[in-house]
C-alpha positions as MATLAB code, in Angstrom:
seq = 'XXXXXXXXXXXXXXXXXXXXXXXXXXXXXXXXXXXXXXXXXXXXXXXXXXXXXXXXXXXXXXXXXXXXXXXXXXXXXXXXXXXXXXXXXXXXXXXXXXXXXXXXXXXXXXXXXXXXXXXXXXXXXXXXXXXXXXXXXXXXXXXXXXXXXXXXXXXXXXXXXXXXXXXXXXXXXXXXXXXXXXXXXXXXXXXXXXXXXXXXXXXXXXXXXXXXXXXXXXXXXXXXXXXXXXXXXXXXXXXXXXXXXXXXXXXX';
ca = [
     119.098   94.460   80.266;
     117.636   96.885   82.920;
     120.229   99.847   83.351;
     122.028  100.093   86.720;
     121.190  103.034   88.827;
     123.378  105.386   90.574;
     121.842  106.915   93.479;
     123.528  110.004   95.844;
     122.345  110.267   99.127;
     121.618  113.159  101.446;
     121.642  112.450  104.970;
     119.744  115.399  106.809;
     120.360  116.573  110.051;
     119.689  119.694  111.715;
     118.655  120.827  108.287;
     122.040  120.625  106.537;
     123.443  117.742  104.979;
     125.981  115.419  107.054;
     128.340  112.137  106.699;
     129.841  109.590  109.231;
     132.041  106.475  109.240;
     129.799  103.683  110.943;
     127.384  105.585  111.339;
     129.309  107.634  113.867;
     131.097  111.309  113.449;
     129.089  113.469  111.936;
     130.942  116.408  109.868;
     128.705  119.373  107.964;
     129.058  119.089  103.878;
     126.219  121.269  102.815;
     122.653  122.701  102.088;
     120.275  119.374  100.761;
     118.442  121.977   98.274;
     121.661  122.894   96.908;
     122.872  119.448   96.315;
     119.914  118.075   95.611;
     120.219  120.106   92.430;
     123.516  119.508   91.582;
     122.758  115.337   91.468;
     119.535  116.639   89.673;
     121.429  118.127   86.928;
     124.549  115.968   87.255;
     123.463  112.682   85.872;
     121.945  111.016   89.189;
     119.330  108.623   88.407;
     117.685  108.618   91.930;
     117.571  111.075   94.738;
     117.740  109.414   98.467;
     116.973  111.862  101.475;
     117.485  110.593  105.002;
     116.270  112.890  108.160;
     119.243  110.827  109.888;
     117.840  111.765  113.599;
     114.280  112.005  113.327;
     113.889  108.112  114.411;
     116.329  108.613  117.294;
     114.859  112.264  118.322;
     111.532  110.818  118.292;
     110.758  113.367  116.106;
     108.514  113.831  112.003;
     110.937  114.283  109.769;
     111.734  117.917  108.524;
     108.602  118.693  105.881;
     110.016  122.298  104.610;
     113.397  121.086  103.709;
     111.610  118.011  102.137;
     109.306  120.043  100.304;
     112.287  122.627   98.690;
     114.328  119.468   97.606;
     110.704  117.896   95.956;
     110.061  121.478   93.867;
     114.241  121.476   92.809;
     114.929  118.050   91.157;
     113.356  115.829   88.391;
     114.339  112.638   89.300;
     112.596  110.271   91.338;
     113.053  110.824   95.097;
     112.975  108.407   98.214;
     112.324  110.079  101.766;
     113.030  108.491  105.301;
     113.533  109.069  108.558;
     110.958  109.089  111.220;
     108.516  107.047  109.306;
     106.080  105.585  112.069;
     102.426  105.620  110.716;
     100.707  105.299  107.561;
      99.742  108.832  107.639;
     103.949  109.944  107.823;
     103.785  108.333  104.305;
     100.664  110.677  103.625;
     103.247  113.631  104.866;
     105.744  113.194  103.422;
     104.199  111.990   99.346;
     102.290  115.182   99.756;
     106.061  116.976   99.943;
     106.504  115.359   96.479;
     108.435  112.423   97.355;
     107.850  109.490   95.089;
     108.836  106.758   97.061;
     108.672  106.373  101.146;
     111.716  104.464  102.996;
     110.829  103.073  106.440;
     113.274  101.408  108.623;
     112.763  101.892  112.538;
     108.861  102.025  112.139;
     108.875   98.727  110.651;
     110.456   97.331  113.196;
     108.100   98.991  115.952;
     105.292   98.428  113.995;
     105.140   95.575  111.138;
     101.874   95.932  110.552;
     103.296   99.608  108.514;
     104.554   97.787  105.476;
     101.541   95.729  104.068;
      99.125   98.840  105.190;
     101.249  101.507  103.480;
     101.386   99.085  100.371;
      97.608   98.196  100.380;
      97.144  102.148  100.251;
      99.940  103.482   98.310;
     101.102  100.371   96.476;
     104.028   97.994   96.775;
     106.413  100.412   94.606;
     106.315  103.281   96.300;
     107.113  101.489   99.957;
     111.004  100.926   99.960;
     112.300   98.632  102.950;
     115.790  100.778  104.573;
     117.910   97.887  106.513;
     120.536   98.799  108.281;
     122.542   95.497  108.465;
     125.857   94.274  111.365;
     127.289   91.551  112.228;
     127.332   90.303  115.185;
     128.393   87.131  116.795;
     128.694   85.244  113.212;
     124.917   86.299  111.896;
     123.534   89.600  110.159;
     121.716   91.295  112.673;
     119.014   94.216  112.190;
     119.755   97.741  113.776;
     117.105  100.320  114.099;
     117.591  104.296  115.046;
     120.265  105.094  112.618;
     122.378  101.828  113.585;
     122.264  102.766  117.009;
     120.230  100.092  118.292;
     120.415   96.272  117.885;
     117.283   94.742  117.402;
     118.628   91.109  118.142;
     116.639   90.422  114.704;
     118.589   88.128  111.800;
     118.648   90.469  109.173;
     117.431   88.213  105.962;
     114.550   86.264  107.161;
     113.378   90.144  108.705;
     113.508   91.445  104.470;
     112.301   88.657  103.556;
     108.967   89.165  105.851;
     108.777   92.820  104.939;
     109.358   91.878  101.323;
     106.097   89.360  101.480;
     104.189   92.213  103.350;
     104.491   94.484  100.159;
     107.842   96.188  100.568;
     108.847   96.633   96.494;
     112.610   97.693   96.931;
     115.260   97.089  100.181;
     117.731   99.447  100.251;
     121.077   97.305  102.317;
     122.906   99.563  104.553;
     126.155   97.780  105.477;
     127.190   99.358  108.955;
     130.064   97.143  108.653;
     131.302   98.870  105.618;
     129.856  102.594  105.741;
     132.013  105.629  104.995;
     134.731  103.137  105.222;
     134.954  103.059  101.617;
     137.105   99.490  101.263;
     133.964   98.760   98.745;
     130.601   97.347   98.833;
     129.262   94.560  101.160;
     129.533   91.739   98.877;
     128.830   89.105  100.645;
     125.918   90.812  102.514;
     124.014   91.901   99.306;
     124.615   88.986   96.955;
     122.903   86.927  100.715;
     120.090   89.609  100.677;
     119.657   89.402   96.521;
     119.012   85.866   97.199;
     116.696   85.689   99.602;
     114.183   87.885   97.879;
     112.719   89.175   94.335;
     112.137   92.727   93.988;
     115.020   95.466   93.478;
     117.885   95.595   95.877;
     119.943   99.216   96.285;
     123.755   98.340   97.964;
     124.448  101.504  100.075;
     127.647  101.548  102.205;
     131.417  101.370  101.383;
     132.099  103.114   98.016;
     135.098  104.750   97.650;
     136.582  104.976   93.973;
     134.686  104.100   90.495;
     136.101  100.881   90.925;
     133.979   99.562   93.706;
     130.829  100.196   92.094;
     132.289   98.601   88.864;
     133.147   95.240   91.275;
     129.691   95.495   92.718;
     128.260   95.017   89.428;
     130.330   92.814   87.844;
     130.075   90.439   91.407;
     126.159   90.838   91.576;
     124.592   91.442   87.366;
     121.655   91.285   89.003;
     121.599   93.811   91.369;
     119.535   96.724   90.743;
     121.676  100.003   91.881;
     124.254  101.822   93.773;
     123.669  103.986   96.578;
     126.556  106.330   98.013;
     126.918  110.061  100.150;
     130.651  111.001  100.357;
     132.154  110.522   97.545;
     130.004  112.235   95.750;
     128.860  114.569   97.876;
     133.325  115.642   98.661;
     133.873  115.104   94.503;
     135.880  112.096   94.986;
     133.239  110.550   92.497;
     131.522  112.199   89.667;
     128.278  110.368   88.422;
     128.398  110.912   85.106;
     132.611  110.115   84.922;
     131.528  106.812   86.937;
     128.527  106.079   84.582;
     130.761  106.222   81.313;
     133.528  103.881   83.122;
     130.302  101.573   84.083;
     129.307  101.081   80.634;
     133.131  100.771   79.449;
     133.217   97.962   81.224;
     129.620   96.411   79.718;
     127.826   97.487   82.833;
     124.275   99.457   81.323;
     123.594  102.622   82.231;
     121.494  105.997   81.563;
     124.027  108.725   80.290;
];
C-alpha cells in the first residue's frame, strides 16, 4: 500500500509566513526559510509554499524567498500563488520547485493546465481548489477564497484533471483553521470524481483528525495542514508513529 503523506504548509505573505481562519485574519508565525527547514528535517514528506496574495495583488509570486526555501530542504516542494502563464511555471521550476500549483490562473485561463502539462508533464502540474458551499452545491473560489467563481466545484477538477492536472490539492474554506477536522464529505465527493492523487488541506486540529481522514477515505493520497504544525500543536513525526499505530502506512 502507497504510504500516506503528511504535508506542512507555508502560506507567504509579505515575505513571512502567515495563518487565518476562513481564509480571513491573518497573524505573523515566522520566516518560510526557517521553517521550511525545520519540516525538512522534521519528518515532512512534502513541502507546500503559497504566495497567499500574489493572485489578489496582481502580482509574480516572490522568486528570492522561493529560491532560499528551494536551496534549504530535500523534500519535494509545490509552489503557488500568482501562477498565470506557462512561463510563471518556467519561474518558478527554475527556483527549484518540483511541482507548480495553479488555482486562480486556471480559472482565468484554462487553456494553462493542458499547456503547462504538454511542456512540463502531467506530474509536476498540481490543480489548488479552493472549495465553499453555497446555496446547497460546492462552489469554486479564486483569489485566495475571496472571490466566487459561481463554478460547481467537481465537474471544474474533473475538467482540469482531463486537461493534464496530475494531483488536486482540496482546500475546504468551510473548514480552514477551524480545526473541527477534515472535509469529509467534500474530499471523499472530489476522490470520486477523479483518478490521480488527492491532498485534503483544511481543518486539522489534533492527530486524531488526520487519523479519521484516513481511516474514512484509504484511498486518499495525503494530508495537508499550516497551524498546527507550524504553533507545535502537531508534531509530524509524533503524528506519523500514531498513523501507523493505527495501520495507516507511513514514511518514518
Amino acid at each position: 500500500m502507497i504510504t500516506k503523506r503528511i504535508i506542512p504548509c507555508l502560506d507567504v505573505k509579505d515575505g513571512r509566513v502567515v495563518k487565518g481562519v476562513n481564509f480571513q485574519g491573518l497573524s505573523d508565525v515566522s520566516s518560510p526559510v526557517e521553517l521550511a527547514k525545520y519540516y525538512s528535517d522534521n519528518g515532512a514528506d512534502e513541502l507546500v509554499f503559497y504566495d497567499i496574495t500574489a493572485s489578489f495583488e496582481g502580482r509574480k509570486l516572490f522568486t528570492d524567498i522561493l529560491t532560499k526555501v528551494a536551496e534549504t530542504i530535500f523534500i519535494p516542494l509545490t509552489v503557488g500563488g500568482g501562477i498565470n502563464t506557462v512561463d510563471d511555471f518556467e519561474r518558478v521550476l527554475n527556483c527549484g520547485a518540483d511541482k507548480v500549483s495553479v488555482n486562480s490562473g486556471a480559472i482565468k485561463d484554462p487553456s494553462l493546465v493542458p499547456r503547462a502539462a504538454e511542456k512540463y508533464g502531467s506530474q509536476c502540474v498540481v490543480l489548488s481548489a479552493d472549495i465553499k458551499r453555497v446555496g446547497g452545491e460546492f462552489r469554486v473560489f479564486a483569489k485566495g477564497g475571496r472571490e466566487d467563481t459561481g463554478m460547481e466545484a467537481i465537474s471544474w477538477v474533473k475538467r482540469c484533471v482531463e486537461n493534464g492536472a496530475g494531483e488536486v490539492v482540496v482546500n475546504s474554506i468551510d473548514t480552514d483553521g477551524v480545526k473541527k477536522g477534515f472535509d469529509i464529505e467534500m474530499l471523499r465527493t472530489v476522490q470520486d470524481a477523479v483518478n490521480v492523487p488527492v491532498i485534503a488541506s483544511g481543518g486539522a486540529g489534533k492527530t486524531d483528525d488526520f487519523v479519521e481522514l484516513f481511516k474514512q477515505l484509504p484511498d486518499l493520497d495525503a494530508g495537508l495542514a499550516a497551524s498546527v504544525f507550524h504553533f507545535g500543536e502537531i508534531k509530524i513525526n509524533e503524528l506519523k508513529k500514531a498513523l501507523k499505530e493505527n495501520d495507516i502506512p507511513v514514511r518514518l
